[in-house]
C-alpha positions in Angstrom: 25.8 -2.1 -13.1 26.9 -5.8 -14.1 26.3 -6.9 -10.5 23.0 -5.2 -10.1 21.6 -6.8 -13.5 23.4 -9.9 -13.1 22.4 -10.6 -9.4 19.8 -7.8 -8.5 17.5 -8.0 -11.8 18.4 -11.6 -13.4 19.3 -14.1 -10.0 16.5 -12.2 -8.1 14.2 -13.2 -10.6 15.2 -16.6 -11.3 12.6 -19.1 -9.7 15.3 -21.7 -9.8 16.8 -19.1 -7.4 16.3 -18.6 -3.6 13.6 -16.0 -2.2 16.3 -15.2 0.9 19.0 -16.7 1.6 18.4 -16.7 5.7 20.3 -16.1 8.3 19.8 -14.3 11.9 20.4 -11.0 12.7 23.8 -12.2 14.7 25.1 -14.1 12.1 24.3 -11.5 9.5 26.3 -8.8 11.0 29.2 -11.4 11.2 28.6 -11.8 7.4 28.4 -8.2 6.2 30.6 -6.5 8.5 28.9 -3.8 9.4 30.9 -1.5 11.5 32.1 2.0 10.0 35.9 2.4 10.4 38.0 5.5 9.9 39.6 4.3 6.5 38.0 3.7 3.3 37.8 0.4 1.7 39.4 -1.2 -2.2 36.9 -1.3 -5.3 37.3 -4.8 -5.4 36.2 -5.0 -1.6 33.1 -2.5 -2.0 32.5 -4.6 -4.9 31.7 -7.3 -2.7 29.7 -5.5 -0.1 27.3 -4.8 -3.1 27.2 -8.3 -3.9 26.9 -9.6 -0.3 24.1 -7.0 -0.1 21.8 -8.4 -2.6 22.9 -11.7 -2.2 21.4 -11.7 2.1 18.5 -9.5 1.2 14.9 -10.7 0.7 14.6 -11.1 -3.0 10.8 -9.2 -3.7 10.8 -9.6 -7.2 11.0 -13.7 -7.0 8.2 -15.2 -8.5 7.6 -17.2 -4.9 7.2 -14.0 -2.6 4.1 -13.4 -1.9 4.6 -11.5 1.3 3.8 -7.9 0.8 0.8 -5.8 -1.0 3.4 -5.5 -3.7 6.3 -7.9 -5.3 7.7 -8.5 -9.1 9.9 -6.4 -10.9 8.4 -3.5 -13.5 11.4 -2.8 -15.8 10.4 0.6 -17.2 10.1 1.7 -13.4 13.1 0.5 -12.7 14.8 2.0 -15.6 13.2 5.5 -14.4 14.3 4.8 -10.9 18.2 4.8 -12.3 17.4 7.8 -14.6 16.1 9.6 -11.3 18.7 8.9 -8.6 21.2 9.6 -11.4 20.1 13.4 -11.8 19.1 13.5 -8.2 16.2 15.9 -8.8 13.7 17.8 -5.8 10.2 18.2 -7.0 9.8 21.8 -5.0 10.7 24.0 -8.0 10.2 24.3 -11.6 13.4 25.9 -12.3 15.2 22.5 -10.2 13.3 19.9 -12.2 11.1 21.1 -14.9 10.6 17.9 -16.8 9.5 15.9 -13.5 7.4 18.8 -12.6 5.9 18.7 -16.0 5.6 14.7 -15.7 4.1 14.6 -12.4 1.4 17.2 -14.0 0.2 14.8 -16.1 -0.1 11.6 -14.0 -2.1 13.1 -11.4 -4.3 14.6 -14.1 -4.7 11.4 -15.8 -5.4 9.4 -12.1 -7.9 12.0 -11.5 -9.6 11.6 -14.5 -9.5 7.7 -13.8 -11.1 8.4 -10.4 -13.7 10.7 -12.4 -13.8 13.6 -10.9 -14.6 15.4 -14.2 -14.1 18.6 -13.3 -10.4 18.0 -12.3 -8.6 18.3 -8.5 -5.1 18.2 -7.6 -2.7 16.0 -6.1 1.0 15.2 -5.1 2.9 12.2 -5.3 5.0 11.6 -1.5 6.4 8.8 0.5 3.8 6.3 1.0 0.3 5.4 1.7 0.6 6.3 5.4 1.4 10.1 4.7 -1.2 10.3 1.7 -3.9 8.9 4.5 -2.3 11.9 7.1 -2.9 14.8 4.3 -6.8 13.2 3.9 -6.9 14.2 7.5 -5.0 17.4 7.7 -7.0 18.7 4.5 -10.4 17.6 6.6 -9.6 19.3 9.4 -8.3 22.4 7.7 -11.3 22.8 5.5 -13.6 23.1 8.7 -10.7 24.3 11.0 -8.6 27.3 9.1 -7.7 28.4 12.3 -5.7 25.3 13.5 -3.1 25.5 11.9 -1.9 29.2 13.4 -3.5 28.5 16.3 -2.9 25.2 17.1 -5.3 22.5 18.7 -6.2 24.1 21.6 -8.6 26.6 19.5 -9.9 22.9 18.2 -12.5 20.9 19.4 -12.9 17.0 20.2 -12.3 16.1 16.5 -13.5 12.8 15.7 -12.4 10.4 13.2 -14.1 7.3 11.8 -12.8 4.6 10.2 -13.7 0.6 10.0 -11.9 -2.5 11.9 -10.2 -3.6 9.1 -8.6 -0.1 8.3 -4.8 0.9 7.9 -3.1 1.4 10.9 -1.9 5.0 9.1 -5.3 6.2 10.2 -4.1 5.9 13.7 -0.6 7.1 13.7 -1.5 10.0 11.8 -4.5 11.2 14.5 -1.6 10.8 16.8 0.9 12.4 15.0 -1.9 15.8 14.3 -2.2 15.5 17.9 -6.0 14.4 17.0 -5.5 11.5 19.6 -5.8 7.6 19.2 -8.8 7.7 21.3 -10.7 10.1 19.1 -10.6 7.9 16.0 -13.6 5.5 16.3 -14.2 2.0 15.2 -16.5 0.9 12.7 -17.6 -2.5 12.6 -17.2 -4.4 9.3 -19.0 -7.4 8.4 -18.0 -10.9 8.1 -16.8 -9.5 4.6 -14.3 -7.2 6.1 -16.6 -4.1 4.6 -17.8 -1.0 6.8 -21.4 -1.3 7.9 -23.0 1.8 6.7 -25.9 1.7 9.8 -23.4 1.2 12.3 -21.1 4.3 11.0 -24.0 6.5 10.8 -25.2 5.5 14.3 -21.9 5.8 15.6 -21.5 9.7 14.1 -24.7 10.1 16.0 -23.3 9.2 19.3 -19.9 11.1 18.9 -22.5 14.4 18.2 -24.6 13.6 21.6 -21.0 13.4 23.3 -20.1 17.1 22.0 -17.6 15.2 19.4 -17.2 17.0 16.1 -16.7 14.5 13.3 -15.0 16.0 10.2 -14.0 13.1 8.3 -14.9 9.4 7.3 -12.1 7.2 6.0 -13.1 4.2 3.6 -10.4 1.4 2.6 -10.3 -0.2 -0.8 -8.8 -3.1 -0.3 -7.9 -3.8 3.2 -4.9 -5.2 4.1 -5.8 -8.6 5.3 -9.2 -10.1 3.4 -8.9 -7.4 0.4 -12.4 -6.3 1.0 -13.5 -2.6 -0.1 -16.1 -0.6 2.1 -19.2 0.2 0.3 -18.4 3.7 -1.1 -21.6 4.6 -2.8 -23.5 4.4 0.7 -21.1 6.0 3.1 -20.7 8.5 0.6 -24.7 9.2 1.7 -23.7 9.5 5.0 -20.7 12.0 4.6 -23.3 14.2 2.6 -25.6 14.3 5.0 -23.4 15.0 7.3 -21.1 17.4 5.9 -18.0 15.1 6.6 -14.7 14.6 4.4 -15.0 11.1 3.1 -11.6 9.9 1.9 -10.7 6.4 0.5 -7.8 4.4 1.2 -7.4 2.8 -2.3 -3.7 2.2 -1.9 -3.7 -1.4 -2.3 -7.3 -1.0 -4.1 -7.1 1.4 -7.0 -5.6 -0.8 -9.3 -9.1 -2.1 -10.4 -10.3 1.4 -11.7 -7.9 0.6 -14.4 -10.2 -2.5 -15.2 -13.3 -2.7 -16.5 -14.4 -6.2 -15.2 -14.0 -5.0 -11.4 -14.2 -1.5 -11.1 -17.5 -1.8 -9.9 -15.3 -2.6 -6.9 -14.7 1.2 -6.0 -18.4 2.1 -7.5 -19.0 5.8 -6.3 -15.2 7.0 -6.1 -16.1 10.1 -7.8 -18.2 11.2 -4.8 -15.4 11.1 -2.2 -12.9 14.1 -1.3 -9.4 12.7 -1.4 -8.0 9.1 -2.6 -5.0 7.7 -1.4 -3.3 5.5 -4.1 -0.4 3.4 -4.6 1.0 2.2 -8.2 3.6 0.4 -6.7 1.9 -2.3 -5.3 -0.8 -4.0 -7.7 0.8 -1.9 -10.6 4.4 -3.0 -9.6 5.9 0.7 -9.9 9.4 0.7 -7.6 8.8 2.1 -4.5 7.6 4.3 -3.5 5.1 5.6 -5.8 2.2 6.7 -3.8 -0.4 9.5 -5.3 -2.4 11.5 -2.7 -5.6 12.6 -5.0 -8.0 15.3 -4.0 -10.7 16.9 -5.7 -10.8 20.5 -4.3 -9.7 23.4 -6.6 -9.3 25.8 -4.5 -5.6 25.1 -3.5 -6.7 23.5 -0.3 -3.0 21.4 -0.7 -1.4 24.6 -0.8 -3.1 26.9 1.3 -2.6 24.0 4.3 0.2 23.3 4.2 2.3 26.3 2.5 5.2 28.2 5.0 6.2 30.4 1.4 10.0 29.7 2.5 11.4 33.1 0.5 14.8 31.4 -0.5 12.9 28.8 -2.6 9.6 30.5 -3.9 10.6 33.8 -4.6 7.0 35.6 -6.3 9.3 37.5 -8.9 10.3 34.4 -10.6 10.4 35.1 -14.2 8.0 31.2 -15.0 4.4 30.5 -14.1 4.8 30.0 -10.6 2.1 27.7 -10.2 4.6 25.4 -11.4 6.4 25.3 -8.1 4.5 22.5 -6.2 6.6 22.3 -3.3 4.4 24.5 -0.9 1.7 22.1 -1.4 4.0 19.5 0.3 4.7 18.6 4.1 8.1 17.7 2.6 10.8 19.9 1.0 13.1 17.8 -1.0 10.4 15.4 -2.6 11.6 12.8 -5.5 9.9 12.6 -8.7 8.7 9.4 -8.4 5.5 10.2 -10.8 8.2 9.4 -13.6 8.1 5.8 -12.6 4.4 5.3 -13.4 4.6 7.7 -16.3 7.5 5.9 -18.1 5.2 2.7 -17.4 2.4 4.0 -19.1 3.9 5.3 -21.9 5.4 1.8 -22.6 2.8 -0.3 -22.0 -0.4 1.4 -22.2 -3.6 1.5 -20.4 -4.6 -1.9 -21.6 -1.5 -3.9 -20.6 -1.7 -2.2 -17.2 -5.9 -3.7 -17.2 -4.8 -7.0 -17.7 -2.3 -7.3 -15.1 -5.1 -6.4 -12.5 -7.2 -8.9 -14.5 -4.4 -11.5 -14.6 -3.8 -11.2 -10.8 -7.2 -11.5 -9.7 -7.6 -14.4 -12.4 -4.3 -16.2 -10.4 -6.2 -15.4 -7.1 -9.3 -17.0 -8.1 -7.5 -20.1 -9.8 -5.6 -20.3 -6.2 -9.1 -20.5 -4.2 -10.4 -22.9 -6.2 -7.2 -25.3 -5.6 -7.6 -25.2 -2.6 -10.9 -26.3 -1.6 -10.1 -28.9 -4.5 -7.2 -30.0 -2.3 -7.5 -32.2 1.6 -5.8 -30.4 4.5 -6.8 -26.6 3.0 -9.6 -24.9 3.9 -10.6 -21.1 3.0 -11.3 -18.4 5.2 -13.5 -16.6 2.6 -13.6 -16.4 -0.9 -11.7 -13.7 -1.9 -12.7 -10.6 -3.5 -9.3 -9.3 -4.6 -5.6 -10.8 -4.8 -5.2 -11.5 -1.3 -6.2 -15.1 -0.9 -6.6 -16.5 3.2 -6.4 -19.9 4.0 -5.9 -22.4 7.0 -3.2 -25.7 6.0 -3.9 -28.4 8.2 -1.8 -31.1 8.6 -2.9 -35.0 8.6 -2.7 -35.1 12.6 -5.6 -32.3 12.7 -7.9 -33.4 10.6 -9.8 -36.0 12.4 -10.0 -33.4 15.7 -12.7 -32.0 15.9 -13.5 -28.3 15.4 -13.2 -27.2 19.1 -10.6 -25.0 21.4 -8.3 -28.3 21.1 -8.3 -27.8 17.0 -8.2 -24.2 17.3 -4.9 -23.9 19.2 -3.1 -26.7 17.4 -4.0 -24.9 14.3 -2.5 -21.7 15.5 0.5 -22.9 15.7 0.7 -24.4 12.4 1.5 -21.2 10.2 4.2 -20.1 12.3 6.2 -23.3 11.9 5.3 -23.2 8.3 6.4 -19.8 7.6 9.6 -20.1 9.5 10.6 -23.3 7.9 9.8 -21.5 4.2 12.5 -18.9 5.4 14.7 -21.2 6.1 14.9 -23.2 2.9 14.5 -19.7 1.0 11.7 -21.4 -1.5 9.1 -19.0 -1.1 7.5 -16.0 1.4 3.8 -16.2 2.3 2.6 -14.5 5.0 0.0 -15.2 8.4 -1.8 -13.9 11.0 -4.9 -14.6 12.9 -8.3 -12.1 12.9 -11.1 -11.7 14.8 -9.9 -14.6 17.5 -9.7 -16.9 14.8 -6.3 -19.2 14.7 -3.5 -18.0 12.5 -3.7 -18.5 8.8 -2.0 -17.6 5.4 -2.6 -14.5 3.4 -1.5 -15.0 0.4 -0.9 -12.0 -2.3 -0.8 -12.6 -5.9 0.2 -9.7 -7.8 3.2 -10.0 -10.4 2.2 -11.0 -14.2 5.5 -13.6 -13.9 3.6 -15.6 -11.3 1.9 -19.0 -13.2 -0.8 -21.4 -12.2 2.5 -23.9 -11.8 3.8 -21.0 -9.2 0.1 -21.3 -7.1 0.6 -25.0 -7.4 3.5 -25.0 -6.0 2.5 -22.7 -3.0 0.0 -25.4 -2.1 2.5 -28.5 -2.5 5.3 -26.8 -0.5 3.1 -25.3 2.5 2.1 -29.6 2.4 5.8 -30.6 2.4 6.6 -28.1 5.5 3.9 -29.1 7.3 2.7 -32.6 7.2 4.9 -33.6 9.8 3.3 -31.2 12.2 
């Protein structure tokens, strides 16, 4: 516990400190020793493997990693993640882990109410985003499809799945995974925004249905990965009515601002959607994972789809409520209780606290666009609408090029160098990519309260110092 404060918690925290202390995967192995021999090791000498553990490993809590959709340490979650993997509880049962059960109760209820589906739903926390966005699409296709899941997908027709360009690549795997198929999920255009066009879904569902496709559900992201951007909700919600479809939202990254009152209007017209797929642990900073599936049937769609009534766990003689026993509704038998982690959060801090630190981030993001078109050799890609800030650097040997297929592929390379050398030194982690054909460029995520206006200054200053030799 001393070396997990001291070095995990404190160090990892420290901006004085490193972000990763780098090395490559050859030399690593050298340095931890990795191979499993037939003998156990001293205290003292498992002692250091702990320490050499957190010492080589990316440091996400830092206030200079801006890598991921979610960074900064939350120490009520963390104190619930100890509390947790000390009893080593399984959220299947009541009588295995009644408080967790109970707890897990009365976060969904409270995210449901959030989303404002005032008559209620149900829910389930599990391991990530991804699967959250694979129940939306096995609850779809269940709803219209009962049959399926005796019978199989050769009882099914061509199931279509829609979704825009700048979606989750979840959506993907998991019409792979349901045997759905890859080729089946269509493509909506987004505008230069990164949001679904509404016309061009529509018109697309139109052409599927003249094909002999079947579309059962939409999927709408709130807050896509790269740009941030949210799909218009209210008007594809239209479109799902009209045409009978499952509309889900990917809010993983997104559903923070429901918590705020200045940029909810973000997600305006959640409460008409069918399922929500949200993630406290990334704007929220709950330990992973902590990912809520939402959905606002009552009817125990959850458990009807996916329940196999194993008889050695839930036994219908029990002598408790048994609709207590949530583990049928799950694709998963042993599940953590990782509700707790949010819950414990909440109760310390309150709804409020958890407002500002979506305000706080976005405020950071904003203060970070502004910098840079204050600052020579930066240049945004769009302003942003949420915390994820993308940008070109361009070193003093670009800038008097003009903007051309010379610039363009001078420019790509530029990030790449960038990013490495930042790994290299350990100062910070921002991360790049290009879109659309356009040349690579940084995508900066602001999320943790810790990070300062000093900590976006710097960002700027040390991409400059990296790069204005290129």
């Amino acid at each position: 516990m001393t070396i997990i404060l001291e070095d995990a918690v404190k160090k990892a925290t420290d901006v004085k400190q490193k972000v990763c202390e780098w090395h490559s995967p050859e030399e690593l192995k050298e340095l931890l020793d990795l191979e499993l021999r037939d003998c156990g090791e001293s205290e003292a000498r498992i002692l250091e493997r702990c320490r050499d553990a957190i010492r080589y490993s990316v440091k996400t809590t830092h206030p200079h990693f801006f890598n991921q959709l979610y960074a900064g340490l939350e120490p009520y979650s963390l104190v619930a993640s100890f509390i947790t993997d000390s009893l080593k509880p399984s959220l299947y049962t009541y009588e295995v882990s009644p408080v967790f059960t109970l707890m897990e109760n009365a976060v969904l209820k409270k995210l449901i109410e959030i989303v404002g589906w005032e008559e209620g739903g149900d829910g389930l926390f599990n391991a990530g985003g991804s699967m959250s966005n694979m129940y939306a699409m096995n609850l779809a296709r269940y709803r219209q499809f009962p049959e399926i899941k005796e019978l199989g997908n050769s009882v099914a027709p061509q199931l279509a799945v829609f979704t825009s360009q700048e979606c989750h690549y979840s959506i993907s795997k998991a019409a792979a995974l349901m045997g759905i198929g890859t080729k089946n999920v269509f493509v909506v255009p987004s505008d230069k925004r990164g949001k679904m066009i509404p016309s061009a879904l529509e018109e697309q569902i139109n052409s599927v249905k003249s094909e002999g496709g079947v579309p059962f559900i939409v999927n709408a992201t709130a807050g896509t990965t790269v740009l941030g951007a949210f799909d218009p909700i209210d008007e594809i919600a239209d479109i799902c009515e009209k045409y009978k479809l499952w509309l889900h939202v990917d809010a993983c990254w997104g559903g923070a601002v429901l918590l705020s009152n200045k940029h909810k209007l973000l997600m305006k017209g959640i409460h008409r959607v069918d399922s929500v797929a949200w993630n406290p642990h990334k704007m929220l900073m709950a330990c992973l994972q902590c990912s809520a599936f939402l959905v606002k049937d009552k009817t125990r769609l959850l458990q009807r789809c996916h329940s196999a009534r194993a008889s050695y766990l839930f036994q219908q003689d029990k002598f408790y409520d048994l609709s207590y026993d949530t583990g049928d509704k799950s694709v998963q038998c042993s599940r953590k209780p990782d509700a707790f982690k949010f819950w414990l959060m909440w109760k310390a801090l309150g709804p409020s606290e958890l407002e500002q630190r979506v305000d706080r981030a976005l405020a950071m993001a904003r203060y970070l666009a502004d910098e840079i078109t204050k600052r020579e050799g930066f240049r945004l890609l769009m302003e942003p609408e949420y915390a994820n800030v993308c940008f070109w650097y361009i070193p003093p040997s670009l800038r008097d090029l003009p903007d051309g297929p010379e610039f363009q592929e001078k420019l790509h390379n530029v990030a790449p160098v960038v990013k490495e050398r930042m790994m290299k030194k350990g100062s910070m982690m921002v991360g790049y990519q290009p879109h659309r054909g356009q040349a690579n460029f940084f995508r900066m995520v602001v999320i943790s309260p810790q990070v300062s206006r000093q900590d976006m200054d710097f960002v700027l200053d040390e991409i400059h110092r990296l790069g204005k030799d290129l």
